[in-house]
N, C-alpha and C positions, 0 to 999 in steps of 0.2 A: 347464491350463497348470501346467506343474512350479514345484515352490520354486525351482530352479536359472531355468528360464524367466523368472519373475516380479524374480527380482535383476540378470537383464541388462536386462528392460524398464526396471527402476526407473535401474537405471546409466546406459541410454542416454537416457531420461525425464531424469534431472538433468543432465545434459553439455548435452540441447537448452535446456533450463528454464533452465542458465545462460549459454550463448551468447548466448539470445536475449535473457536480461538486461543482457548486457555490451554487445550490439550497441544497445540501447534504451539507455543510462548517457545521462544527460544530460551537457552543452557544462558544461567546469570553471566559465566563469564563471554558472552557473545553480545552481537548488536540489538539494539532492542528494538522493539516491534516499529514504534514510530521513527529511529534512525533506517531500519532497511525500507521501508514505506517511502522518507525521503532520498533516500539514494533511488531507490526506484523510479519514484516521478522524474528526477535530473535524467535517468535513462531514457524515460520516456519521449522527455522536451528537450534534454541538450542544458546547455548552459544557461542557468535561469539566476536571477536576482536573491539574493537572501529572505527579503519581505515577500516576495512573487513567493517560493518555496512556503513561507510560514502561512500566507492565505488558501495555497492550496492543500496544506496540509492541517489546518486548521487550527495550527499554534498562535500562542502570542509570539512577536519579533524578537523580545527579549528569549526566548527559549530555544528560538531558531537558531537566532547567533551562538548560543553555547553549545546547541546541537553539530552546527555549522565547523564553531571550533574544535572541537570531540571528532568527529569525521578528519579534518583534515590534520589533525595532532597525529591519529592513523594513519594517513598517509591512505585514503578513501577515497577526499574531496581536493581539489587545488581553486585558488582565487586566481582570479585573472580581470584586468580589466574591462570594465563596461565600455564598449564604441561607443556608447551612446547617454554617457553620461560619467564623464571623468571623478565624479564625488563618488560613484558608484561601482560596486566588484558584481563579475557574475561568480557562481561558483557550477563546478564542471567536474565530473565523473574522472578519475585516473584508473588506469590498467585495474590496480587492485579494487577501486571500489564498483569497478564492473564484474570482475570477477567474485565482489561478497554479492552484490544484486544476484547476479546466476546459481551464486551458492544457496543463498536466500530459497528463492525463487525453488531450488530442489528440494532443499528441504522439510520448504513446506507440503511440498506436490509428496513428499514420499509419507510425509504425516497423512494426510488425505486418503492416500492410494492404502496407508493400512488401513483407514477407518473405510475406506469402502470393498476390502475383502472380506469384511466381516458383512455383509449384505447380500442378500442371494441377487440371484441373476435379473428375475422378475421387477425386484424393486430398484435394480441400476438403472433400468430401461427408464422406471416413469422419473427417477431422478435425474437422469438427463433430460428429460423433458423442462424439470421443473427449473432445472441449473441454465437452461435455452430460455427460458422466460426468463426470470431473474435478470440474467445477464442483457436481454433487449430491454429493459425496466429499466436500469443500470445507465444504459448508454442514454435512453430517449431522458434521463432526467437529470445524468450530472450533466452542470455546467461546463461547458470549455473555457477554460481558465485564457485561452486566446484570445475570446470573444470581448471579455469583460476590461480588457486595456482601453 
C-alpha cells in the first residue's frame, strides 16, 4: 500500500470513526460522551486522582474538577481520601456510577449492533479482522497511564 493509499484509508477511517461517533452521541438530557469516558477509566483503574483522570483523559484540570463536580452532584462519583497524600482526594465509582458505566457501555454496543445489521455477512467477517488489528494497534501504542508515575 502506497503513502498516498494509506492517507485516504486513514481519511476515509476518520469520516467513518466519526459518523459513527456522532450517530452513538448520547440523548442531551444524559451524560456526555467525555463524562461516561471518565466514569469508565475510574472503572477501569479504581480510584484514581482528579489531575491523574484529567491527563488521561486529556482535559485541562480546571474541567476535570467541574466534570468531577457534576458526577458526584449525581450521586456517580464519591471523594475519599488519598493514603498517600493528605492535601489530596481520590475519586472512586459508587453503585450508581457503575451502573451508568454498564448502562453506557450498552448503549453504545446496541448503537453499533444496528449499524452492523445493516452489513451483509461477507463484509462482518473482513470487519472483524480489521476491528482485530485496530484493537492490537490500540493496545501496542496507548500509553499506560501506570507507567508514567
Amino acid at each position: 500500500m502506497t503513502s498516498a493509499d494509506r492517507s485516504e484509508l486513514a481519511e476515509r477511517l476518520a469520516f467513518v470513526v466519526g459518523g459513527v461517533n456522532r450517530r452513538l452521541r448520547p440523548p442531551a438530557d444524559s451524560l456526555t460522551h467525555i463524562a461516561l469516558s471518565a466514569l469508565a477509566t475510574i472503572d477501569r483503574r479504581g480510584a484514581v486522582r482528579p489531575g491523574e483522570l484529567a491527563r488521561i483523559e486529556g482535559v485541562a484540570a480546571p474541567g476535570m474538577t467541574r466534570l468531577v463536580a457534576d458526577l458526584e452532584s449525581r450521586g456517580l462519583v464519591a471523594r475519599e481520601a488519598d493514603p498517600d497524600d493528605g492535601r489530596s482526594h481520590l475519586v472512586r465509582l459508587t453503585e450508581a456510577g457503575v451502573a451508568a458505566v454498564a448502562a453506557g457501555r450498552r448503549d453504545r454496543a446496541e448503537g453499533v449492533a444496528a449499524l452492523l445489521a445493516e452489513i451483509a455477512p461477507e463484509d462482518l467477517r473482513t470487519l472483524e479482522q480489521a476491528v482485530t488489528a485496530l484493537e492490537s494497534a490500540l493496545l501496542r501504542t496507548t500509553p499506560d497511564p501506570a507507567r508514567a508515575r
